[in-house]
Structure formats: C-alpha cells, structure tokens
N, C-alpha and C positions, 0 to 999 in steps of 0.2 A: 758401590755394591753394599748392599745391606743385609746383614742378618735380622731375621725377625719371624713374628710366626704371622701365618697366611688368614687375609679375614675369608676363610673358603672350609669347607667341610672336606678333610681328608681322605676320611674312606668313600666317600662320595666322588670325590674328585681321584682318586686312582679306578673308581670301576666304570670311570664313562659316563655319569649318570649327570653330572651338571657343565661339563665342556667336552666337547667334540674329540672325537678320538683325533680328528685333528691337528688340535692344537695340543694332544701330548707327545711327546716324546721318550720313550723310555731305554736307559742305558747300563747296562749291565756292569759297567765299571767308567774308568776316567778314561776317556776319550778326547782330548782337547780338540782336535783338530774337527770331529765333527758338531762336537757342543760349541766351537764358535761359531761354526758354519750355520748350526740351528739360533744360537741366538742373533744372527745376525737378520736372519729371516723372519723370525719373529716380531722383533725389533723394524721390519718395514710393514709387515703385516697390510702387504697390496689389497685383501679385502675386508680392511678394519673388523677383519673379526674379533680384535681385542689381545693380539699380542699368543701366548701359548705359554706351556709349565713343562722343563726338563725335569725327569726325576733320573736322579742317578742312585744307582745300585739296587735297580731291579731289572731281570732280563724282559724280552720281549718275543712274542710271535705272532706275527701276521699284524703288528700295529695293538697288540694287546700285548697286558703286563701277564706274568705267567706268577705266581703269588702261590705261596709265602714269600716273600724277596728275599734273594740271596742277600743282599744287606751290605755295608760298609764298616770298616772299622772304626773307633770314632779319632785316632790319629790319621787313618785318612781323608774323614771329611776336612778335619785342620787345613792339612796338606792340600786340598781339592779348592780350598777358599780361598787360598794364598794365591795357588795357580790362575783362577777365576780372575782374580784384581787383574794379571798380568794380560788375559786374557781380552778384558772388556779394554784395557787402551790400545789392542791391537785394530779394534774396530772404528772406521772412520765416519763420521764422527764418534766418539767415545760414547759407550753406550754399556750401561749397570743394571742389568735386572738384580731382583730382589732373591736373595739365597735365607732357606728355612732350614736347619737340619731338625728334623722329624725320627722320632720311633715309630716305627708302624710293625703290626706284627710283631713285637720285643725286638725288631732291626732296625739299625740306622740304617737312613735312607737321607740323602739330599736333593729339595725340589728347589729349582730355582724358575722362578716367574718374570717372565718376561713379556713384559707389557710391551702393547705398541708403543713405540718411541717418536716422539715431539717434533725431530729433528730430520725427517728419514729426505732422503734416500740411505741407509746405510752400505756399507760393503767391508767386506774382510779379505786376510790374505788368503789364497788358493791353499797353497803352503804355509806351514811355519817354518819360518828361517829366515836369513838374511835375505831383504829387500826380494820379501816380496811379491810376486804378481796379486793385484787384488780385483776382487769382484761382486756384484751384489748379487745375494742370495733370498730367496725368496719360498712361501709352501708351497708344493703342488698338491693338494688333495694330502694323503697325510707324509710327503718327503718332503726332505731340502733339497732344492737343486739352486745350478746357478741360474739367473734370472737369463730369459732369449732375451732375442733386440723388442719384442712386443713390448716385452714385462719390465724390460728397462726404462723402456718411453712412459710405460704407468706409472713407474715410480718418479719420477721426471715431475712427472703432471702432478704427484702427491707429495709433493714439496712443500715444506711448510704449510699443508695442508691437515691440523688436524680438525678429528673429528665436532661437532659443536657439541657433544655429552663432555668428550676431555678436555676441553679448550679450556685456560683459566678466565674464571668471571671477575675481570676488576671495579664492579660495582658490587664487591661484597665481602664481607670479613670471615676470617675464621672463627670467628665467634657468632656467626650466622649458622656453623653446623653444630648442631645439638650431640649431646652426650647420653641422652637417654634415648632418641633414635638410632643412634649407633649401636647401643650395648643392647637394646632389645631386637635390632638386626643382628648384630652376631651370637645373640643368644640361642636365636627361631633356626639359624642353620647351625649351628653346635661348631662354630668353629672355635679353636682354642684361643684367639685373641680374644675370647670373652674373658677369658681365667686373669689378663693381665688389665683389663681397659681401665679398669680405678686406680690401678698402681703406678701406670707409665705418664707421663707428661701428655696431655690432650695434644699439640702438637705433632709428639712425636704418633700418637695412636692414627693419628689423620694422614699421617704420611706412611705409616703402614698398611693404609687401606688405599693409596694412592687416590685419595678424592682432595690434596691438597697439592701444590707447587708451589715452584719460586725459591729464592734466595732464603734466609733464617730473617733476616732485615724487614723481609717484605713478603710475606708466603700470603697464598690465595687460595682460598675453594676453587676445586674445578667446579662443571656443569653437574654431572653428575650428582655429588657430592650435595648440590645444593637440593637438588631433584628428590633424593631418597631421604634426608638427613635434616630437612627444615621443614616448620612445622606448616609452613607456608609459600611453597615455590613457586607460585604464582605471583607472587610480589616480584620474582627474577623474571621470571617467564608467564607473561598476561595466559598466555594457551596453555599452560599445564592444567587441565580441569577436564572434567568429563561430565557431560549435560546427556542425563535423561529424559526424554521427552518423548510423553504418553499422550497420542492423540482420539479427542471423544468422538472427534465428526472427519469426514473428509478431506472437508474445507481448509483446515489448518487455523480454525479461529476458536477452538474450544482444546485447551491441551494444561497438563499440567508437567510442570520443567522441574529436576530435583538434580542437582549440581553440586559434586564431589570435588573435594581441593583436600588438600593434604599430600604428604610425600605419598611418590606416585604408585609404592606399593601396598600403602593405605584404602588410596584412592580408587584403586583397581579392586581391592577386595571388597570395600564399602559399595561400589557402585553393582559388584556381581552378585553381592548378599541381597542388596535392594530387588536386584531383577528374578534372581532366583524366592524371592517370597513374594512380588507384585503381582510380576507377570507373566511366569511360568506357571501353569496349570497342566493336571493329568484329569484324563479321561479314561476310564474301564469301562469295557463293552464287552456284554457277557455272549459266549458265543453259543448258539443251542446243539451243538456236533461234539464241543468237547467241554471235560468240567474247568481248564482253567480260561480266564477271562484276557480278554486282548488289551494292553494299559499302552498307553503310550502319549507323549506330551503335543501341547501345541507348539513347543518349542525343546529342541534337546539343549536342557544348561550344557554341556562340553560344549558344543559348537559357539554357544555364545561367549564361552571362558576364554577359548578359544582367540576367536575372532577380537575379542575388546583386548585382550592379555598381546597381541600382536600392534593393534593399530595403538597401542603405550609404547611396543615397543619400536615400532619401524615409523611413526611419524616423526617431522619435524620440528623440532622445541625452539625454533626461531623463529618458527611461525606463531602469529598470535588465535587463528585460527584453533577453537576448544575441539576436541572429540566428541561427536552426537552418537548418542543413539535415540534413533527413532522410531517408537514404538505405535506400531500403526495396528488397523482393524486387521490386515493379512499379511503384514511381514516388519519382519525389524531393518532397519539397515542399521551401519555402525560404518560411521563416516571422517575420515581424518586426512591431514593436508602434511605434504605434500604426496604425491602418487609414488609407486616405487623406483628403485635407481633404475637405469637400462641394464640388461636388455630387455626386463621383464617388461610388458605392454599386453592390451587389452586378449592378445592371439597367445601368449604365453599363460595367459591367466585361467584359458579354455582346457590348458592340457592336465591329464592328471598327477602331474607331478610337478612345482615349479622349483627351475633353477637358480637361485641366486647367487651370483657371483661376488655380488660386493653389498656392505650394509650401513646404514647413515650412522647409527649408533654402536658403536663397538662396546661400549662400558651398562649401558641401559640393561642386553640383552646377559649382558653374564650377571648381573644381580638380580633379576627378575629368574633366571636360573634357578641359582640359588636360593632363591624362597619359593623354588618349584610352582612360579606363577606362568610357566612358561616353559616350552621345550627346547630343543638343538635348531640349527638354520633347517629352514626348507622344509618343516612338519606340518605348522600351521595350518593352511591350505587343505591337504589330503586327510588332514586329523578332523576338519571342520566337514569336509564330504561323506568321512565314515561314518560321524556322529548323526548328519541330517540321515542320510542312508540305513543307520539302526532302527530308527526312528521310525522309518516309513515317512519322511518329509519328502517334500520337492528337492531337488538340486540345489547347494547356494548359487549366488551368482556374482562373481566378482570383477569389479571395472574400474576404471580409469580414464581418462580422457588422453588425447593426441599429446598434450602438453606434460603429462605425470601430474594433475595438480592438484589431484586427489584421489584418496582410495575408499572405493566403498563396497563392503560386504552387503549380501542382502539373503535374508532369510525368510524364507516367506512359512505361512503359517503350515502348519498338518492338514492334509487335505479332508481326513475324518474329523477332525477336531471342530466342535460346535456347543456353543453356551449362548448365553442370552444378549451378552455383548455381540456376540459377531452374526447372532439370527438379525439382528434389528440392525447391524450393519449393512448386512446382506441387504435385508428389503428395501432398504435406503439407498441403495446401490441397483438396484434393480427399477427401485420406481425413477431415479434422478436419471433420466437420456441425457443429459448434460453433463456428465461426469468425466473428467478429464485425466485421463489413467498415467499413473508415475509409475519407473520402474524400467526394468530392460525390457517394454512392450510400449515404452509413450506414444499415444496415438490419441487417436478420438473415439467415443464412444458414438454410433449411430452418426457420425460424420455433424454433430452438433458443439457446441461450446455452453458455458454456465454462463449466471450473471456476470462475475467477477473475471471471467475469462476478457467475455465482449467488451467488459470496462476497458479492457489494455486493449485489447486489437483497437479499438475505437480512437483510445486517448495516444496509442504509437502511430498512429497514422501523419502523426508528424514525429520524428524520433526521440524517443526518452530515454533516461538511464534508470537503472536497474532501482537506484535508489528510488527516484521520481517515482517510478510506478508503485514500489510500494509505499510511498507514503501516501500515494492518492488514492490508496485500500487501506490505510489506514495500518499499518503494518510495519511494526519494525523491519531496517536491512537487516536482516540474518539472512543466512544461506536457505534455511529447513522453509521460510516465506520464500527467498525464491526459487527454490526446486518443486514446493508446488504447484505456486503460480503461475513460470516466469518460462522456464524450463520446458515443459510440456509443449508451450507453443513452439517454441524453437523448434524441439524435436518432431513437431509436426508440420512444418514447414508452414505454419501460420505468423512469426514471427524472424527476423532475420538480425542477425547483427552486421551492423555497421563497419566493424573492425573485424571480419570474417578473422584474417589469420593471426590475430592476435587474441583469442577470449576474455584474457583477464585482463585489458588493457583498463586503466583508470577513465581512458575516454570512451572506453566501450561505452554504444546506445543499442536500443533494441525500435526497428522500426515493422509494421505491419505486409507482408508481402502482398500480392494480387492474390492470392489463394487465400490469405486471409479477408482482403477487402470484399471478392467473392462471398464468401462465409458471412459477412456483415447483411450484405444486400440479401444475401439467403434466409 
C-alpha cells in the first residue's frame, strides 16, 4: 500500500461528476471490517469498471457524501494506515490499493483507490478473528455483498483475465511514456500530482498513476499508459487511429481520407475539431408567422462527440482495425471493431436505454472521464438520441452483426437541411436507377443494379473472395470499399457467402445466387 496523491480531480471526484456513484464508497469513520469487504470487491471488479475509491471520514446518505465532511483527525489517519497494511494481507491473494490523505474543505479526509486488481478472484474473511470463514465479495449496483454461486462462476472465468487497456506491454519501455504528456494531462484536469510531477522520480510518478507495473528490476508500461502518454501509439497498436472519410459521389471512388494518430485523447479532439468546422453546417429559415428564424444543423456536433468519444472508448485496441467515420451525401456512420460485450445485441440496441453490464476497457473510460471527453456507463446511446431529437434529425441507428464484430452508429442527415452539395446529390440520386442503397434499408433501387455492381454478380458466378472482387474494381481491401460494394448484394440476396455461419472466416468467398443470375439475364 502506497501513499501518494491521486492523478484525479478531487472535488470532481467527491461530487459524482467523473466516476460513478458506484464505484464510491463513503465512510463516516474506520470501519475495518466493511472497508475490507469493499476493497475486496473492488479489487475483483466482475464488470472491469476499473476498480472504486473509499473515502473515509465523510458521512453518507442514500450513496451520496453529505459535505462539509465531518473529517478525521490527522493521528488517525496515521493509525487508519497502519491498520490498512494489516488489512490488505488479510485478503487472498494479498491485495494494496493506493491510500491519499487529502484536506478537503480545511478536513482530513482519507481516500484509498482501489484499482482492479491483476490477480482476481479475490476473497476476504467474513469475520475478523481467528481463522476465519472466507469469501469473495463483489459490487451490486452501489453495495458490497458477498458474491452468489452465479457471480462466483464469473470470477472463475476472470481469472487471470485482465483487461488489454491494463495488461503490461512487454514490447516497450518506460521510457516510451512521455513527461510532457503526463504533466499536460494532469494539468487539463487540475489534479494535484501536477504540483509534484518535476520533483518525484519519473518512475515513481508512473507508478502513481498506475500506467506502469512490474518488479523495480523490470517495470513496464501498461496499455493504457501507452495509449494516452505516447506521442505515437500506433507504433503499439497498428488501429489506434481514426480515419475520416468524406465522400464526393456515391460510388465510393472520389473521397477524401484525413487520419488522426496521436494519444488517443489528442486524437479524439483533433478529429471532432476537424468535423466540427468541415462538416457541420447550419441553416436559418426565416419563418413568416413569427420574428425569430428556425436554425438547426445538418448534423447536431453532441451526437457526433458523442458517438466517436464512445467507439475510442468501448472498441478493441487488439484489433488492428482503425475507427471510420464516413461522411456521406445523407448520413455519417462512425464505425469500430469489435461489437459490444453480450448481452447487448442488435434488439438491445433498439430500446431506449441500454444496459451494460460488463466493459472491454476499464482504464480507457475513466481518463477519457476525466478530460470530460466522455460521460458515466450507459449515457452514450440516450445522449446521442436526445441530441438527434433536439435537432429535429432522424432517429440514429445503431447495429452490430450476430457475431459482435462491429459497431456501427449511423446518422443520417436533417431532413430540412439542403445546399448545393446535397441538391446535385439528390439529382444524381434520382436520375442513377441503378443505385444500390447502404444502410439499415439495403435493397435495390427500382429492382436494377449499377455497372460496378453487375461486374461482381457476373465475375462471382464462380466464387471469389472479398479481396479478388475488389481488386478487380480496382480497389483497395478496406472495409468502407466493401460495404459499398460488396455488402449491399448480400443484403440483397443477390450475392451469398460460401461460409454462411462463419462471416469473417479468412476462407470466406462470396458467390452469385439464382436471384442474382436472374437479375443478370434481366
């Protein structure tokens, strides 16, 4: 267990406003027996929400602090620190969170952070006393209890399972995480490890912000760590990047691509500054009933902050698969790998509130917090339908496939919204019967296909793979080529895969059905 000060904004982090009521705990005085219980829970943290923060020596009601804090004296924080060590080798495996004593309000207060821990299943004694009964504890919404036989079997399965944001990367040094990224992060959220970060050993500063592990011999960056704090995390992770791609025609052959890298809270704000001054526009329409004028965008920026600030934080960083967004004549999608954890699936994505229970990245989502690029679990979604819904937009629409193996938001344009761009879309759209519609409506237009369509019915007529066809349009394998191209027949039942219940399989071919061969002779 460690003293040290928190890389977290204090009064932020007592009112709720960058971690979940959740994962706080607040105690009125020294409680051993239930602060082991809560660290112990913490410390398995069954849905990697990133572990929780005890504060001692402020009361609570209803799962909120009740402030000014009644406070601690400062010989019993001493006393409270001591008990702690004795505390944390009662838990099996032996397990340390991080102890801060803090003034808040002119009161001592002690907050101790407890991270998800490396090692879990934990469990502690029921009792303290001699020998004994022990058992693993676990959060429910915001209590500790002990874990049922369900919640036993999940810790079971989260065995040596951690998250890949905390996992250590041993293809990289500590000298891969930068100094000037760290102190200008802890400077944007005003935590007071900034007051120390030139005074203490770069080591030890790294290991205060838990983005390093390991022995003193052999210590490592986590994922994390490498993610926010290097100038270049794509060199670890080929798919840390976000590709905007604005397209001029239909077709998917006239576009231009602008591709952000940088730590990924860089990366996120460069790519939403971009979109917010390219491709967002307002329109005012003066009404003749009343004097003020109806404004409203083609596109609400929140929804898109939104939506990109989620798919940073709930995709896959093992995936080399980049983040798209695709900026079309009538709708953006924002496209990232893999899909979400179960239960959430395409029926869960329909209701207005979605539940998630468990999240791939536990450490991702509380820094992106923290520089307020991002809200609590579960907001996302309903936050991105308020914003279209202000707006006077369409509905978004958000999906996935049977398999989770991607998630993609789609926003489609303002249905009043009109400029010269999208009139001369329009009419290009209206005169082409061969237009082959993408989107939650893939079909056919006028039951016809394009040139480039018939090329693949024609040339699958003996089976091809994905790659094949597009090189034979001349076309890089990206995704964004074949969800125009490739896609659309499928969903139309003009094209079939060969590996029906496997989609991604590497032998996956795509061949021509009777309904397509039909269409040919047509």
């Amino acid at each position: 267990m460690n003293n040290m000060a928190l890389p977290i904004n204090i009064n932020e982090l007592l009112n709720g406003q960058i971690v979940e009521w959740e994962r706080l705990e607040f105690k009125e005085g020294w409680n051993p027996e239930a602060i082991l219980h809560t660290m112990c829970a913490f410390a398995n943290d069954t849905n990697n929400w990133g572990g929780g923060y005890i504060i001692i020596g402020i009361k609570e009601k209803n799962g909120r602090p009740i402030l000014p804090p009644l406070g601690l004296k400062p010989d019993q924080i001493d006393a409270i620190q001591r008990k702690l060590l004795e505390l944390c080798h009662k838990i099996t495996p032996n397990y340390f969170p991080a102890a801060a004593p803090v003034i808040f309000q002119k009161k001592h207060i002690l907050i101790l952070w407890c991270i998800g821990g490396e090692t879990r299943p934990y469990k502690a004694p029921v009792k303290l006393g001699e020998k004994p009964q022990q058992a693993y504890y676990v959060r429910r919404f915001s209590s500790t209890v002990k874990a049922n036989h369900s919640e036993e079997l999940q810790l079971y399965q989260l065995a040596a399972k951690v998250p890949f944001d905390d996992r250590i990367n041993h293809n990289a040094q500590i000298t891969d995480l930068k100094l000037p990224l760290i102190r200008s992060f802890l400077s944007e959220i005003k935590s007071d490890l900034y007051k120390t970060a030139d005074t203490i050993p770069f080591k030890e500063l790294c290991q205060q912000m838990q983005i390093v592990r390991g022995p003193n011999e052999f210590i490592k960056p986590v994922n994390v760590g490498l993610l926010f704090f290097n100038d270049s995390p794509d060199r670890f992770f080929r798919g840390a990047k976000i590709e905007v791609v604005e397209y001029q025609d239909d077709e998917g052959d006239k576009f231009t691509e602008k591709i952000f890298t940088g730590p990924l809270n860089t990366q996120l704000q460069n790519a939403l500054q971009y979109i917010k001054n390219i491709v967002i526009k307002e329109q005012v329409r003066k009404v003749e009933s009343r004097p003020e004028a109806d404004r409203f965008f083609n596109y609400p920026y929140q929804a898109i902050e939104e939506a990109l600030a989620n798919a940073v934080y709930h995709r896959g960083y093992d995936d080399q698969s980049t983040i798209e967004v695709n900026v079309r004549h009538n709708r953006i999608e924002i496209l990232s790998y893999p899909g979400p954890i179960p239960p959430v699936d395409n029926k869960q994505l329909k209701k207005q509130h979605v539940l998630a229970r468990a999240y791939r990245n536990r450490r991702i989502g509380d820094f992106l917090k923290e520089l307020h690029l991002t809200e609590g679990r579960s907001t996302g979604i309903p936050k991105i339908r308020r914003a279209m819904k202000r707006n006077g937009s369409p509905a978004p629409v958000f999906e996935t496939d049977t398999d989770r193996a991607y998630f993609l938001t789609t926003l489609m344009i303002h249905k009043g919204f009109t400029n010269t761009v999208n009139q001369e879309a329009q009419i290009e759209q209206e005169q082409d019967t061969s237009e082959v519609q993408v989107g939650a409506n893939w079909g056919l237009s006028g039951g016809q296909v394009g040139a480039k369509s018939l090329q693949i019915l024609k040339a699958c007529i003996k089976p091809k793979r994905r790659a094949e066809i597009l090189e034979m349009l001349d076309m890089a394998n990206k995704y964004k080529n074949y969800e125009r191209h490739i896609l659309p027949l499928v969903a139309s039942g003009l094209l079939a895969l060969t590996i029906p219940d496997k989609p991604r399989s590497s032998q996956q071919q795509y061949c021509t059905t009777e309904k397509g061969k039909k269409l040919i002779k047509k």
